[in-house]
N, C-alpha and C positions, 0 to 999 in steps of 0.2 A: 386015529392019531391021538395024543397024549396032549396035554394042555401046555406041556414043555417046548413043545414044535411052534403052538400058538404063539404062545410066549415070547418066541426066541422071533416069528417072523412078523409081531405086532413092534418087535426094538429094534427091528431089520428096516420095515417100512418108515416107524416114524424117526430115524438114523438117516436114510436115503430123502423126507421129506426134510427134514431140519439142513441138510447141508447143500440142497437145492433152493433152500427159500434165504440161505446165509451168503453162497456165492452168485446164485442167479442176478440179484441188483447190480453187483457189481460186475457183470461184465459192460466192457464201454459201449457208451449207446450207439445204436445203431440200428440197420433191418434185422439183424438177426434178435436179437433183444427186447423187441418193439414185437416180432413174431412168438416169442415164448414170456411178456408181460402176463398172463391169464395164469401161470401157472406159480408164480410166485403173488398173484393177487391177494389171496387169503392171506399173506404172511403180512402187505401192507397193511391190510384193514386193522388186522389184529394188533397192529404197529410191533410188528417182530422182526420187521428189515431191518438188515443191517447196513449199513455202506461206510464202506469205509473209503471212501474217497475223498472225505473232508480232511482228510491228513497229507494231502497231498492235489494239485504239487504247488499250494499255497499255501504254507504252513502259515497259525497266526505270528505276525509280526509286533505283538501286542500281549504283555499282562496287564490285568484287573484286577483290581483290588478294592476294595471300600473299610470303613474303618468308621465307628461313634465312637465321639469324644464328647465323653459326659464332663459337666462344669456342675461342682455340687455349691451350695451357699454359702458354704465357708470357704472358697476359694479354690481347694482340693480339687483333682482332675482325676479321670481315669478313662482307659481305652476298651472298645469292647471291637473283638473282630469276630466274624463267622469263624464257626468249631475249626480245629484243626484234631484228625482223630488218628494221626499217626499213618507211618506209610503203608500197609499190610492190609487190615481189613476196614482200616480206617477211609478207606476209597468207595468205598461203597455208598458208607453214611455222606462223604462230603459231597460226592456230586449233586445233592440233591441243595445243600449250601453254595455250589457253583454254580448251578443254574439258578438261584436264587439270587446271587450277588450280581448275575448275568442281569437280571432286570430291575432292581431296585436302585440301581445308579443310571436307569436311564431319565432322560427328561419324559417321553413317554408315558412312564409310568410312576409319574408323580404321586399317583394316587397309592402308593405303599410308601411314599415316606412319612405320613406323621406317623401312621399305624407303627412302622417300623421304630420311630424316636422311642412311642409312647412304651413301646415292647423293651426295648432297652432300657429306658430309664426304670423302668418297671425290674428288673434284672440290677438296678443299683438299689432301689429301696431302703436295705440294711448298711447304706454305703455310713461314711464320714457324717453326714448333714443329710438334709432332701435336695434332691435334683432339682439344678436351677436352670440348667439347658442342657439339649444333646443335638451336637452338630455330626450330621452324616457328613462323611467325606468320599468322594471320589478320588482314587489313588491307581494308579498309570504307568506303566514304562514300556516305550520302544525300542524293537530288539533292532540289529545291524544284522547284517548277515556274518556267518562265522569267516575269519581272514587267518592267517596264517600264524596272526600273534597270538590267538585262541579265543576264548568267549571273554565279553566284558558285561559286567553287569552296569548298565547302566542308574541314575537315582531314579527315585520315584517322581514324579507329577502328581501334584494334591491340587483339588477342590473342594470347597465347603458347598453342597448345594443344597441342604436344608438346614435349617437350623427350626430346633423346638425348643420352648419352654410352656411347663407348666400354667396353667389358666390363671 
């Protein structure tokens, strides 16, 4: 046999693993799912599962948002929010700022907000003046479900929940 036959049935098998370890999580639990668990096991460990049933059938009823607001010495303000990189491939770069914004506004993890102030204000440096505080904000809103009239954007909900200044 030819290295082309090899070829073709090493992209055959790992084609047939890849889309057994993509829809096997997802089918609903059950005995039968509970009985072929071992075969999509490698794909957990590896963290290659996918599931996609967190989109359903609770979609979040909830944006998040956060937002520093730098206070420079001379009075002057300015806003600092996580990247926004554009809709296309700019997805890729941002989740990893969505999951990031996902814990820095918790109270849990308090322990990333000065680090986080000291990193922004750090990011104004060449501003107006030097940095004379930077308040993290928690920023919020609650969806409705969709009614006949169509979608409403509701305002936002703001919290300050840390506030830093320089030593």
């Amino acid at each position: 046999t030819s290295p082309g036959v090899w070829t073709r049935l090493g992209i055959a098998a790992a084609a047939v693993v890849g889309i057994v370890w993509i829809i096997g999580p997802n089918i609903d639990p059950g005995p039968m799912r509970d009985r072929l668990d071992v075969v999509w096991a490698p794909a957990t460990e590896l963290g290659l599962e996918q599931d996609w049933r967190v989109f359903s059938p609770d979609p979040f009823d909830r944006s998040i948002d956060m937002e520093a607001r730098v206070t420079f010495a001379d009075g002057s303000t300015a806003v600092w929010r996580p990247p926004d990189h554009g809709p296309v491939l700019g997805a890729y770069r941002e989740y990893r700022w969505q999951k990031w914004r996902e814990r820095v506004i918790l109270d849990a993890r308090s322990d990333l907000w000065e680090p986080t102030a000291v990193w922004v204000a750090a990011r104004f440096a060449e501003g107006p003046s030097p940095v004379a505080s930077v308040a993290l904000v928690r920023r919020w809103r609650d969806h409705e479900p969709l009614t006949a009239a169509g979608i409403t954007e509701p305002a936002w909900n703001e919290f300050v929940y840390f506030t830093w200044a320089p030593g």
